[in-house]
Backbone atoms as SQL, in Angstrom:
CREATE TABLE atoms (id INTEGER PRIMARY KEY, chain TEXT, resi INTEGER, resn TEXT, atom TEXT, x REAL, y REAL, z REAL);
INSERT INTO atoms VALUES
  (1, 'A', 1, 'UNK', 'N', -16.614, -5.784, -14.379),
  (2, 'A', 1, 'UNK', 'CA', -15.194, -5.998, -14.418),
  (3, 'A', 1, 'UNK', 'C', -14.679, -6.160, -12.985),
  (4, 'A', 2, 'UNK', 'N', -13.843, -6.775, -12.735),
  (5, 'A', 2, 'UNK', 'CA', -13.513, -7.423, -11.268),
  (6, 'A', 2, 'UNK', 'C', -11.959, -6.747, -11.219),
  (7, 'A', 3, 'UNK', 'N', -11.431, -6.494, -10.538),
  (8, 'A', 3, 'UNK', 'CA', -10.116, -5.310, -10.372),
  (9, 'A', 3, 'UNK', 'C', -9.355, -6.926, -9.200),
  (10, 'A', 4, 'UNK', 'N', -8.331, -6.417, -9.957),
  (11, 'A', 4, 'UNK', 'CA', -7.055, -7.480, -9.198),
  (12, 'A', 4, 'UNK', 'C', -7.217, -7.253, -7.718),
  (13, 'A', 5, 'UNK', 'N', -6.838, -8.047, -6.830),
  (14, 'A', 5, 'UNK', 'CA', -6.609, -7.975, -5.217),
  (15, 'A', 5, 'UNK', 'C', -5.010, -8.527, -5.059),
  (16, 'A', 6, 'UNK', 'N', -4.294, -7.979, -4.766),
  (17, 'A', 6, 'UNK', 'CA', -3.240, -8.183, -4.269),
  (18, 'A', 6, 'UNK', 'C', -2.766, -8.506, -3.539),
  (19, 'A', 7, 'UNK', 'N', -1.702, -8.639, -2.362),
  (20, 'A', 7, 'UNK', 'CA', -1.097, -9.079, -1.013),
  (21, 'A', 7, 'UNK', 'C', -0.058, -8.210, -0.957),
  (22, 'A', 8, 'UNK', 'N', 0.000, -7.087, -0.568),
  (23, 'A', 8, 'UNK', 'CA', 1.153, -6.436, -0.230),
  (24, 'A', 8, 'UNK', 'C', 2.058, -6.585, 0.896),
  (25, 'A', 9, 'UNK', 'N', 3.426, -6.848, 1.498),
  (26, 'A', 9, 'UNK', 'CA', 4.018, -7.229, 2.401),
  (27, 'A', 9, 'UNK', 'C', 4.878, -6.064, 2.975),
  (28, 'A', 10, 'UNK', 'N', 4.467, -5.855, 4.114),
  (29, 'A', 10, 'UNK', 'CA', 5.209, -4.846, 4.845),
  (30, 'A', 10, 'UNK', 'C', 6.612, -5.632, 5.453),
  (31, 'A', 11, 'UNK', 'N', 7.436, -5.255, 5.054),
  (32, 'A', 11, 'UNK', 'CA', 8.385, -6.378, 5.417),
  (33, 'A', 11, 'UNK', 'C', 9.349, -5.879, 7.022),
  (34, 'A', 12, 'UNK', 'N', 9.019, -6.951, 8.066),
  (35, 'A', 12, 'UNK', 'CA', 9.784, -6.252, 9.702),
  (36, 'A', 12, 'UNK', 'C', 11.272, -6.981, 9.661),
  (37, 'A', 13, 'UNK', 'N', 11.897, -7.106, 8.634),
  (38, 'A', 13, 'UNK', 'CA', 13.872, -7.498, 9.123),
  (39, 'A', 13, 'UNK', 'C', 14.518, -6.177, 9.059),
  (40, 'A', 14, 'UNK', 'N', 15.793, -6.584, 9.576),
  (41, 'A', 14, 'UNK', 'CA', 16.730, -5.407, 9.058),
  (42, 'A', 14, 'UNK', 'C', 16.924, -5.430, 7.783),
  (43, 'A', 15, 'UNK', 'N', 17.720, -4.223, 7.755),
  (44, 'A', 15, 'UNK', 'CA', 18.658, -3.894, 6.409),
  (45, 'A', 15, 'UNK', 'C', 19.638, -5.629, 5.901),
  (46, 'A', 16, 'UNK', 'N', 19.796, -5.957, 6.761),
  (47, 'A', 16, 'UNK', 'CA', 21.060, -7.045, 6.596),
  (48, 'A', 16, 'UNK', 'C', 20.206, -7.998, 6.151),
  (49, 'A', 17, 'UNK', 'N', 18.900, -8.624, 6.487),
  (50, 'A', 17, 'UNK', 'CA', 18.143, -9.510, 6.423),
  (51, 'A', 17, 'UNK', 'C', 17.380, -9.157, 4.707),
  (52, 'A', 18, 'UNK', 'N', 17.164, -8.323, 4.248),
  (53, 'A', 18, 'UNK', 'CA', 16.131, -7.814, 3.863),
  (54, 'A', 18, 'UNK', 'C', 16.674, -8.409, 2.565),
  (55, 'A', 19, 'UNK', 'N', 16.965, -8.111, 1.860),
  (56, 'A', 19, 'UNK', 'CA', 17.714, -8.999, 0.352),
  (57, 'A', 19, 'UNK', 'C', 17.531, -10.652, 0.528),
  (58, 'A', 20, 'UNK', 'N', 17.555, -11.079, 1.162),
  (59, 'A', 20, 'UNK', 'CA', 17.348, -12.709, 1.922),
  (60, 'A', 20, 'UNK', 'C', 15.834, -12.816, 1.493),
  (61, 'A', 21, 'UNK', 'N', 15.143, -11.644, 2.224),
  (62, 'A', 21, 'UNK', 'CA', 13.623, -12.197, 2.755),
  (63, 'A', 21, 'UNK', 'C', 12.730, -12.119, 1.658),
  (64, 'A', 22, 'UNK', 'N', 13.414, -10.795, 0.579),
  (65, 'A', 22, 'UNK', 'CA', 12.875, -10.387, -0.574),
  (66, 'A', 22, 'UNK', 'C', 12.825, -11.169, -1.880),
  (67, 'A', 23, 'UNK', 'N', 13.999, -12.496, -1.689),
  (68, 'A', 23, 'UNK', 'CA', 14.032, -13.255, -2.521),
  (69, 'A', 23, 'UNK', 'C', 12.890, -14.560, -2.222),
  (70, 'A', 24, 'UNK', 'N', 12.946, -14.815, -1.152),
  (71, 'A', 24, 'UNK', 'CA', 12.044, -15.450, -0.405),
  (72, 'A', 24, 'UNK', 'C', 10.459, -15.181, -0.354),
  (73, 'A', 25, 'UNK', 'N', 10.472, -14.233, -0.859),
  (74, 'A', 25, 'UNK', 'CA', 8.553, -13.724, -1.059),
  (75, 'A', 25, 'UNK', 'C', 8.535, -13.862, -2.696),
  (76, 'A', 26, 'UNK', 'N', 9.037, -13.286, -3.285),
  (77, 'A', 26, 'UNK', 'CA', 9.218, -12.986, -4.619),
  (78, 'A', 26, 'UNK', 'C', 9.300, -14.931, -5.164),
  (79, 'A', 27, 'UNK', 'N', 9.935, -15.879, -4.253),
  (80, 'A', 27, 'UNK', 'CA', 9.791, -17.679, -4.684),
  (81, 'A', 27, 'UNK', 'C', 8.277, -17.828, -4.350),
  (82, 'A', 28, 'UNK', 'N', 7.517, -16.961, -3.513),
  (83, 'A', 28, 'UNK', 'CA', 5.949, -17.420, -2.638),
  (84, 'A', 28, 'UNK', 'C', 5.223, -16.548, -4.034),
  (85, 'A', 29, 'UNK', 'N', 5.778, -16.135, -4.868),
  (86, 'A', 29, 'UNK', 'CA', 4.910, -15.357, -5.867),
  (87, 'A', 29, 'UNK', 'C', 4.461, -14.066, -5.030),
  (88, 'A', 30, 'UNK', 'N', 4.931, -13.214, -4.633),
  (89, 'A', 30, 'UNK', 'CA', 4.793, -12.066, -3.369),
  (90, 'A', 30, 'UNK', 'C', 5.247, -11.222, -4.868),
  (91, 'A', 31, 'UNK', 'N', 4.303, -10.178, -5.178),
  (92, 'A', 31, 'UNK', 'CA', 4.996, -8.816, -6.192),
  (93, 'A', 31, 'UNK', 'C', 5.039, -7.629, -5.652),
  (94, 'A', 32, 'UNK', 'N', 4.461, -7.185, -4.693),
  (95, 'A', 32, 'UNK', 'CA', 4.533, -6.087, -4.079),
  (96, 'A', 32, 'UNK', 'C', 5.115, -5.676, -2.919),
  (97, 'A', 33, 'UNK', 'N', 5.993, -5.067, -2.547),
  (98, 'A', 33, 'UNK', 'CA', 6.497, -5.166, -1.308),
  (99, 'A', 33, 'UNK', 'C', 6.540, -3.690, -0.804),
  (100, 'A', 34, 'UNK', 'N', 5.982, -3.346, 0.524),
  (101, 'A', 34, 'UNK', 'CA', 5.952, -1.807, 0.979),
  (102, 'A', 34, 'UNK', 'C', 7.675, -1.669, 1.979),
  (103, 'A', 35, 'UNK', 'N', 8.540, -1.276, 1.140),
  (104, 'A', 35, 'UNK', 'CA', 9.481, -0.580, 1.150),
  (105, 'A', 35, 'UNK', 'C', 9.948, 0.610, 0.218),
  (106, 'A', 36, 'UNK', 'N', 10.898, 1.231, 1.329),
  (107, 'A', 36, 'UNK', 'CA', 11.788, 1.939, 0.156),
  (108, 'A', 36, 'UNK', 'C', 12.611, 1.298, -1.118),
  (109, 'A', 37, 'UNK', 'N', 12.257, 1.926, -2.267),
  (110, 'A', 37, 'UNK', 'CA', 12.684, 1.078, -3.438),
  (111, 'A', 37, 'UNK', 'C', 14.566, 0.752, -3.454),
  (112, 'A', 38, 'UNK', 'N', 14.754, 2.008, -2.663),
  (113, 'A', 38, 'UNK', 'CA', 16.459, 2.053, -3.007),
  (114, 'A', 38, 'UNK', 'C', 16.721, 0.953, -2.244),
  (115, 'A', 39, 'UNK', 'N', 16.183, 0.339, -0.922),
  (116, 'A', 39, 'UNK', 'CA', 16.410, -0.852, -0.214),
  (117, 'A', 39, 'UNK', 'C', 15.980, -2.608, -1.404),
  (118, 'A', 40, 'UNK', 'N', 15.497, -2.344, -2.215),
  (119, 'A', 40, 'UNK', 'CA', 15.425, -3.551, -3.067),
  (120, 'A', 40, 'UNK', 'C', 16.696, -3.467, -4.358),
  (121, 'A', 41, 'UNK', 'N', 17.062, -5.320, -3.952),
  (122, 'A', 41, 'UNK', 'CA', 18.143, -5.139, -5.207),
  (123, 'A', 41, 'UNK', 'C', 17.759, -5.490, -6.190),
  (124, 'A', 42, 'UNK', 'N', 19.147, -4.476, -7.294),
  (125, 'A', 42, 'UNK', 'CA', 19.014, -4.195, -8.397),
  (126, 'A', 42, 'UNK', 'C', 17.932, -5.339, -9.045),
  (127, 'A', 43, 'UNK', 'N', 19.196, -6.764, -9.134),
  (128, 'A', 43, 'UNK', 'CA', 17.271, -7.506, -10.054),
  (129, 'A', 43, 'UNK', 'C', 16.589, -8.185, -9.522),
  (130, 'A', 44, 'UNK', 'N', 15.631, -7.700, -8.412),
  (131, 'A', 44, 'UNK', 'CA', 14.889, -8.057, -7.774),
  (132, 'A', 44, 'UNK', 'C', 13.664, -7.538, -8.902),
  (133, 'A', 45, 'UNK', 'N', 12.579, -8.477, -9.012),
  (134, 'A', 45, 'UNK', 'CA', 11.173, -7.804, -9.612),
  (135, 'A', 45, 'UNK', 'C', 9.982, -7.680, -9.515),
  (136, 'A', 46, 'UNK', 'N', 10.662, -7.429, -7.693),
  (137, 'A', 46, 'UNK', 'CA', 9.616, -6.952, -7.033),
  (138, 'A', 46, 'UNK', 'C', 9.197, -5.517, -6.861),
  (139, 'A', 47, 'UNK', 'N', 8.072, -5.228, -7.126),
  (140, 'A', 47, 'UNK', 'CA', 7.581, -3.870, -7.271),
  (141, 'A', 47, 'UNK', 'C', 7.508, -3.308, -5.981),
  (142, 'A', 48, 'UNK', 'N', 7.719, -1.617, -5.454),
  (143, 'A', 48, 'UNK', 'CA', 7.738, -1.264, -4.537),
  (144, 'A', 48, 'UNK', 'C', 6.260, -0.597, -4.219),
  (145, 'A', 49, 'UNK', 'N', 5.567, -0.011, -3.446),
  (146, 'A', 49, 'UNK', 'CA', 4.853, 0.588, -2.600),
  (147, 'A', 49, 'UNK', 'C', 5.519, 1.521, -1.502),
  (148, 'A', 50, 'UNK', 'N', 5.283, 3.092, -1.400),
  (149, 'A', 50, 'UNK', 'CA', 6.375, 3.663, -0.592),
  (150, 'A', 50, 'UNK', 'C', 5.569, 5.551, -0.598),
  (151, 'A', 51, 'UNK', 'N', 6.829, 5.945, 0.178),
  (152, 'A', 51, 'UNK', 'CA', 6.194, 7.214, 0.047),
  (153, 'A', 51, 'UNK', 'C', 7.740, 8.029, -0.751),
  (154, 'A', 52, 'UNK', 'N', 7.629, 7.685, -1.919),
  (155, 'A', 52, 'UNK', 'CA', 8.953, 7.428, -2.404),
  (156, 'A', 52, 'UNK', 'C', 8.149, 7.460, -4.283),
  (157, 'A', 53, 'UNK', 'N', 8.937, 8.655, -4.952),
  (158, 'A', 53, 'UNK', 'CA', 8.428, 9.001, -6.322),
  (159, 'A', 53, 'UNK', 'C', 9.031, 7.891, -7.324),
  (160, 'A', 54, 'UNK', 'N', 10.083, 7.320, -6.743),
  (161, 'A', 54, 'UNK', 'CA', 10.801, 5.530, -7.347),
  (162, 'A', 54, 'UNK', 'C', 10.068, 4.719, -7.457),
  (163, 'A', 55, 'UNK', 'N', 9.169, 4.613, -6.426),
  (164, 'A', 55, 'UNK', 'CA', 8.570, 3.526, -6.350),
  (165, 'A', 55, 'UNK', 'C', 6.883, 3.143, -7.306),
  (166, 'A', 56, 'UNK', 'N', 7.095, 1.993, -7.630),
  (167, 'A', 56, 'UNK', 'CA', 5.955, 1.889, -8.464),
  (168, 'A', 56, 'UNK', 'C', 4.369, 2.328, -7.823),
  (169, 'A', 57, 'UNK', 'N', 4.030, 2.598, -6.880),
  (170, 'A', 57, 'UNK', 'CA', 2.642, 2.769, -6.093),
  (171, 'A', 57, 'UNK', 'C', 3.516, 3.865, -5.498),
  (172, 'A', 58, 'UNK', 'N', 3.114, 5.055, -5.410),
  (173, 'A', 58, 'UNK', 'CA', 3.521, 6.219, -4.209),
  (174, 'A', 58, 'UNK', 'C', 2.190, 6.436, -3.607),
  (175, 'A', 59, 'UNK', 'N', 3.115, 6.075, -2.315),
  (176, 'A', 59, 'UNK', 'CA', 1.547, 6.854, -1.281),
  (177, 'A', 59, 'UNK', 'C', 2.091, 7.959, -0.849),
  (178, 'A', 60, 'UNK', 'N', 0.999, 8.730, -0.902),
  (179, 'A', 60, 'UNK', 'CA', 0.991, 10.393, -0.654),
  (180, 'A', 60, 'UNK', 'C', 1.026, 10.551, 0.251),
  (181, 'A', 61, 'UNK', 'N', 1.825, 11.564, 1.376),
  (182, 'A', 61, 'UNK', 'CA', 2.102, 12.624, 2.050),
  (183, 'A', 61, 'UNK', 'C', 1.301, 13.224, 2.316),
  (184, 'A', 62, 'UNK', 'N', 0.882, 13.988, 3.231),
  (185, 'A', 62, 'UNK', 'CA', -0.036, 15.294, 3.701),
  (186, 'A', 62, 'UNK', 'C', 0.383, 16.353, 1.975),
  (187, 'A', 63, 'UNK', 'N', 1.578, 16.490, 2.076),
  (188, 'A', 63, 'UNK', 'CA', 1.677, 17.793, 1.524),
  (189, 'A', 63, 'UNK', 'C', 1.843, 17.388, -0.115),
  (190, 'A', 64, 'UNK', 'N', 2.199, 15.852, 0.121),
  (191, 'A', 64, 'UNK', 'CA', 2.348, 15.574, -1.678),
  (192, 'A', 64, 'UNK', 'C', 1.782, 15.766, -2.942),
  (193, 'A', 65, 'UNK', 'N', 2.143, 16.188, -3.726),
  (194, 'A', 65, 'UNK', 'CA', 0.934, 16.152, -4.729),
  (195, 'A', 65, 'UNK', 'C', 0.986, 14.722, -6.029),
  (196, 'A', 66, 'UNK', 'N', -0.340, 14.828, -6.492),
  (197, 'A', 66, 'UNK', 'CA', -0.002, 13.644, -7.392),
  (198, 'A', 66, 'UNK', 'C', 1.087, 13.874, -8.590),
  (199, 'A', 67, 'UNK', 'N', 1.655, 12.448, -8.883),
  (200, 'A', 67, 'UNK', 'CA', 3.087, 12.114, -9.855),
  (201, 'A', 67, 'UNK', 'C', 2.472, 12.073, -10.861),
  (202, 'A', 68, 'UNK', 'N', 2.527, 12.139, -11.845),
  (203, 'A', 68, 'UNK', 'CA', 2.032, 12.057, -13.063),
  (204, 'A', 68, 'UNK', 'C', 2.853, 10.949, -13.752),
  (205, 'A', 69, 'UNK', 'N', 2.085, 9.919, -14.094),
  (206, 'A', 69, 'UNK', 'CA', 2.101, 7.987, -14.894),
  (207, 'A', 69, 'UNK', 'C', 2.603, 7.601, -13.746),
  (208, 'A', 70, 'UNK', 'N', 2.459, 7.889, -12.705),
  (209, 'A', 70, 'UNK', 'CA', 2.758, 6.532, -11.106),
  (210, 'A', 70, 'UNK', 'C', 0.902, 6.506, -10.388),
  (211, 'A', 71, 'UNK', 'N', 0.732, 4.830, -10.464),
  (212, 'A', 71, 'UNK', 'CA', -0.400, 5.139, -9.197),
  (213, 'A', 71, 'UNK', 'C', -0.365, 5.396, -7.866),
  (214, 'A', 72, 'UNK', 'N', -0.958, 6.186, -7.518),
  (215, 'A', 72, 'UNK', 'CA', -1.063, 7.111, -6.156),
  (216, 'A', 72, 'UNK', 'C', -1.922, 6.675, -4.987),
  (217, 'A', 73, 'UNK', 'N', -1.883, 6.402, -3.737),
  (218, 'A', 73, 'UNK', 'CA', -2.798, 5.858, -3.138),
  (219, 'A', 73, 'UNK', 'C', -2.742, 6.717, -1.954),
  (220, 'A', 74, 'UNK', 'N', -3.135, 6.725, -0.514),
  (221, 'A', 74, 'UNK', 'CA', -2.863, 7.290, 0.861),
  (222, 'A', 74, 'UNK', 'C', -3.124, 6.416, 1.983),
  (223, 'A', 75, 'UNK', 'N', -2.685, 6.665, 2.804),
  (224, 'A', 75, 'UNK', 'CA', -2.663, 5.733, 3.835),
  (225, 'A', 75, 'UNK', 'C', -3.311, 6.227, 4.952),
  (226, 'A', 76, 'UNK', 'N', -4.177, 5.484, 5.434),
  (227, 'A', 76, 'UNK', 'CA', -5.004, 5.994, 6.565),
  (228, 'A', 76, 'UNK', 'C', -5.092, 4.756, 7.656),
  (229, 'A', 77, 'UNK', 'N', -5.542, 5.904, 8.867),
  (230, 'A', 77, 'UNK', 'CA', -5.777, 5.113, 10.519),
  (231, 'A', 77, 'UNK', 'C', -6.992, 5.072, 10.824),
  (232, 'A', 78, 'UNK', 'N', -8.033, 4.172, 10.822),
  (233, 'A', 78, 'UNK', 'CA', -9.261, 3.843, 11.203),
  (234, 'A', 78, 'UNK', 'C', -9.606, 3.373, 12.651),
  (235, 'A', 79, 'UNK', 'N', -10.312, 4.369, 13.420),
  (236, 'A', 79, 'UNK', 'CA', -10.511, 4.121, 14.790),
  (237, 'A', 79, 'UNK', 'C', -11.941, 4.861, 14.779),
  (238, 'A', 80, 'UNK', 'N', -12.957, 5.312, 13.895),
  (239, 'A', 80, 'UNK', 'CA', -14.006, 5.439, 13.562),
  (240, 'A', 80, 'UNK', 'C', -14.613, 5.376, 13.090),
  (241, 'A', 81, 'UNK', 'N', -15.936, 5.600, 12.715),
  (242, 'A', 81, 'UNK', 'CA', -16.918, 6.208, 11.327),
  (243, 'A', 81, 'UNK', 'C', -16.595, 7.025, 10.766),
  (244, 'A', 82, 'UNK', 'N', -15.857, 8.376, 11.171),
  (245, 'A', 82, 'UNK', 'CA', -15.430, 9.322, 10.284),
  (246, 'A', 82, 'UNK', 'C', -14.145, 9.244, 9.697),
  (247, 'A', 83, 'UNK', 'N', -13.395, 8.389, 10.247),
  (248, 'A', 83, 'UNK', 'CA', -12.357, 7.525, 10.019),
  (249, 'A', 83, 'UNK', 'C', -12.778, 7.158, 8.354),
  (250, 'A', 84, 'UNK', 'N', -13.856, 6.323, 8.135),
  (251, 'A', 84, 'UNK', 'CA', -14.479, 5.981, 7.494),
  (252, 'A', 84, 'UNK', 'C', -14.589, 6.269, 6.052),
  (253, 'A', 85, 'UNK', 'N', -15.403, 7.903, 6.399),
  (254, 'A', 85, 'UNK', 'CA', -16.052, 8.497, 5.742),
  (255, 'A', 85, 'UNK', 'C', -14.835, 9.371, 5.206),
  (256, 'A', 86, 'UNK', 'N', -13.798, 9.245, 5.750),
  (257, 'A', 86, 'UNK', 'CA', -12.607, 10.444, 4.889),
  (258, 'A', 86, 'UNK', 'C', -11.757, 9.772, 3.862),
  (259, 'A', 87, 'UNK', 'N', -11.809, 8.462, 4.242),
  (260, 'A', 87, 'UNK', 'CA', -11.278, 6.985, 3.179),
  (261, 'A', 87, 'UNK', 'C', -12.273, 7.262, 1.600),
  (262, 'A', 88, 'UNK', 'N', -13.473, 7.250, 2.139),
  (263, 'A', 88, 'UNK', 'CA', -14.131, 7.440, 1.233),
  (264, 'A', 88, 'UNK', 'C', -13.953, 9.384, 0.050),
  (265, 'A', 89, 'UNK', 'N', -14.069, 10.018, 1.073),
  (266, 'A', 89, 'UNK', 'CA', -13.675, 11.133, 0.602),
  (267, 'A', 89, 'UNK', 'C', -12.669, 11.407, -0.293),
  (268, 'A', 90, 'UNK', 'N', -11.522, 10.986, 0.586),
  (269, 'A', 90, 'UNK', 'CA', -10.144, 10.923, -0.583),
  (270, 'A', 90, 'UNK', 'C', -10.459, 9.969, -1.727),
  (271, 'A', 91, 'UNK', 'N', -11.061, 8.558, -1.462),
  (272, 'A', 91, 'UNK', 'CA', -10.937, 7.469, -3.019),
  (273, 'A', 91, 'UNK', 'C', -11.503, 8.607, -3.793),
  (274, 'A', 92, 'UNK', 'N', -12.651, 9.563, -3.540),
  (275, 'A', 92, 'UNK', 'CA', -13.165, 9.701, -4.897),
  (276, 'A', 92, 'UNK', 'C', -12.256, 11.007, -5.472),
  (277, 'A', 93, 'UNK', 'N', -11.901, 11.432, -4.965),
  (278, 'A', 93, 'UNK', 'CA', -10.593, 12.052, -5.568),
  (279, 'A', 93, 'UNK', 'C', -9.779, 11.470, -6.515),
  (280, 'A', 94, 'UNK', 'N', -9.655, 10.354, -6.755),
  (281, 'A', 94, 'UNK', 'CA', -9.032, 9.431, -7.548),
  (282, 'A', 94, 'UNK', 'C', -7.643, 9.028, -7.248),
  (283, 'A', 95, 'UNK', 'N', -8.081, 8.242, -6.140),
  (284, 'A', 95, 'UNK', 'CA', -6.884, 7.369, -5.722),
  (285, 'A', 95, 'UNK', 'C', -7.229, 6.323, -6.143),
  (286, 'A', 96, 'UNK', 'N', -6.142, 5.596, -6.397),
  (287, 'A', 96, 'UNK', 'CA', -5.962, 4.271, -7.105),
  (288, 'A', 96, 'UNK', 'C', -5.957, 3.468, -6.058),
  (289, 'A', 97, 'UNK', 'N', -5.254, 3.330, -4.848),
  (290, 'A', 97, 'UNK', 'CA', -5.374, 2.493, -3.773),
  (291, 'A', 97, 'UNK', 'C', -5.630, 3.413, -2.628),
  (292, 'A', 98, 'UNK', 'N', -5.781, 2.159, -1.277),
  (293, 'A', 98, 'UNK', 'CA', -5.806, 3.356, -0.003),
  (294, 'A', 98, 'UNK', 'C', -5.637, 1.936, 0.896),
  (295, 'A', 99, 'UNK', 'N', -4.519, 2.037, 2.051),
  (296, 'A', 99, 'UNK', 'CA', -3.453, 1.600, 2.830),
  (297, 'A', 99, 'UNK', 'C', -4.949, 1.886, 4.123),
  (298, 'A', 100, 'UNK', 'N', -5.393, 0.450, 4.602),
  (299, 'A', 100, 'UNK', 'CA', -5.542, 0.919, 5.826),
  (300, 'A', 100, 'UNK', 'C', -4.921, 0.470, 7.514),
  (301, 'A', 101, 'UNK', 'N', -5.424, 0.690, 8.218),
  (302, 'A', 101, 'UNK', 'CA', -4.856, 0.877, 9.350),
  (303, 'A', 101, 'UNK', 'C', -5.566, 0.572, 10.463),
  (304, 'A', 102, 'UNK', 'N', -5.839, -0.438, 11.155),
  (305, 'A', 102, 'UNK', 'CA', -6.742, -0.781, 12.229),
  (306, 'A', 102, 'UNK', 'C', -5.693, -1.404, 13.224),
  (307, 'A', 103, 'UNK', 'N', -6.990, -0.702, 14.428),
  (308, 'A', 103, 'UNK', 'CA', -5.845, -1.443, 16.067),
  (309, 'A', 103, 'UNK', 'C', -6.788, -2.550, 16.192),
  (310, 'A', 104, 'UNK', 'N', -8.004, -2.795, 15.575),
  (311, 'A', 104, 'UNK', 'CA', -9.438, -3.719, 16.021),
  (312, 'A', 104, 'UNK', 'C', -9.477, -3.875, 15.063),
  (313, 'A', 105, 'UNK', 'N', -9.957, -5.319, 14.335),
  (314, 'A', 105, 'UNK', 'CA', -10.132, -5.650, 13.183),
  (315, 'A', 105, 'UNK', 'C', -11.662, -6.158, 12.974),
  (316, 'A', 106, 'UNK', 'N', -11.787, -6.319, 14.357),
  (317, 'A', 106, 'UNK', 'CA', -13.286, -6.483, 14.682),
  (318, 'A', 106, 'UNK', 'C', -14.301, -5.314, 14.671),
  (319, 'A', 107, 'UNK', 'N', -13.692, -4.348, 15.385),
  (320, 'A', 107, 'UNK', 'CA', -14.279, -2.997, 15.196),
  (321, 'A', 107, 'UNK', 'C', -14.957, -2.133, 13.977),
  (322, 'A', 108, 'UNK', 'N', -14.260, -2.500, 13.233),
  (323, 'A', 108, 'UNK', 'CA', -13.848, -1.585, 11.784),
  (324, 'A', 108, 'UNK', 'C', -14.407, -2.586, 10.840),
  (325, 'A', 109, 'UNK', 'N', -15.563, -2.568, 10.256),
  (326, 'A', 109, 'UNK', 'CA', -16.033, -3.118, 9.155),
  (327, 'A', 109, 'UNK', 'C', -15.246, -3.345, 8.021),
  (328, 'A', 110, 'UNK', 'N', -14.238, -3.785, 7.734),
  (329, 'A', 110, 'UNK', 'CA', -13.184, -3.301, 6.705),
  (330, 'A', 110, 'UNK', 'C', -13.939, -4.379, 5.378),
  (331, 'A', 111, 'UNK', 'N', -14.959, -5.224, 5.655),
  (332, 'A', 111, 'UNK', 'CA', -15.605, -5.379, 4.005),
  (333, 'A', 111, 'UNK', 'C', -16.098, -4.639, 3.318),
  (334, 'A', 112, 'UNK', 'N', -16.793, -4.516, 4.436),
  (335, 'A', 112, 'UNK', 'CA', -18.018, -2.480, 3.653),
  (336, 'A', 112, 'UNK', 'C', -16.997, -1.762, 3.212),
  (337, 'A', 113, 'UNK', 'N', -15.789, -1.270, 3.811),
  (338, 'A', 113, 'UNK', 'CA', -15.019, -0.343, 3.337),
  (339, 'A', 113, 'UNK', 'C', -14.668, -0.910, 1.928),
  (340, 'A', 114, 'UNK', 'N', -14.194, -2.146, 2.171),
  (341, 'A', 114, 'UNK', 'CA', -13.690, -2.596, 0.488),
  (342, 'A', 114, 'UNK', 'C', -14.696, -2.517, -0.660),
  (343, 'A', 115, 'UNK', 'N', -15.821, -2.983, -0.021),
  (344, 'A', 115, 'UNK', 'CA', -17.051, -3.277, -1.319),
  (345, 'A', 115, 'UNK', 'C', -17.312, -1.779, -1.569),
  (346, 'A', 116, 'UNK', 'N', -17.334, -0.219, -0.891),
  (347, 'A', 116, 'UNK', 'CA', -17.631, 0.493, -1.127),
  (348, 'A', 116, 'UNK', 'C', -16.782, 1.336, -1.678),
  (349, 'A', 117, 'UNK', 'N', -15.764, 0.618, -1.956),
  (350, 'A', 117, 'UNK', 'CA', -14.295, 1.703, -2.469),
  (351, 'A', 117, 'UNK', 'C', -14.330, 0.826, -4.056),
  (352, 'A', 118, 'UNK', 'N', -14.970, -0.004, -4.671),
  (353, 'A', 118, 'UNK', 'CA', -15.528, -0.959, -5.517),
  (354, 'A', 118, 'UNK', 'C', -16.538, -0.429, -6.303);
C-alpha cells in the first residue's frame, strides 16, 4: 500500500496578505497549509497543520499530549545522526507525520529518513 505524499506550505506574508495568498494556493490545488487555523477564512478548504488542537494535523509540543480523532505529528531539527535516530524513536510511538528541519540538505540524508519512516 503506498501512503499519500503531500506538499505542505509554510506560508511567509503578513496577516494582511495572507487571505490573498491562501486563495491562491488552494487555485494551485495546495490542501495543506502550516498555519494557525484561526488565521484561515471561514470558507477557505484548506486544511491546517499547527500546534493548535483546531487544526486538522496538530503537531505536538514538548509537553503536549496526544488529541484523540486529530492526527498528531512532531517537529524536529536535524543537524545529526542522533538527530536521526530520535525521528525515528518518536515515529514509532505512533506519529502519523514528522515536520523536518535541515540547515544542509545535502548533509542530512532526508530519503533514508523518508523510506525508513515507510
Amino acid at each position: 500500500m503506498q501512503k499519500n505524499r503531500e506538499l505542505v506550505i509554510l506560508p511567509k506574508v503578513g496577516k494582511s496578505g495572507l487571505a490573498k495568498f491562501l486563495s491562491s494556493l488552494e487555485s494551485e490545488g495546495i490542501k495543506t497549509v502550516y498555519v494557525d487555523p484561526k488565521s484561515v477564512p471561514p470558507k477557505s478548504k484548506i486544511s491546517t497543520i499547527y500546534t493548535s488542537s483546531a487544526a486538522k494535523f496538530v503537531v505536538l509540543e514538548k509537553d503536549m499530549q496526544r488529541i484523540k480523532g486529530k492526527k498528531v505529528g512532531k517537529r524536529f531539527k536535524v543537524q545529526s545522526n542522533t538527530d536521526i535516530e530520535k525521528i525515528f524513536s518518536e515515529a514509532k510511538k505512533g506519529l502519523d507525520f514528522v515536520i523536518i528541519e535541515v540547515a544542509d540538505w545535502k548533509i542530512i540524508p532526508l530519503e533514508n529518513i523518508i523510506a525508513k519512516l515507510h
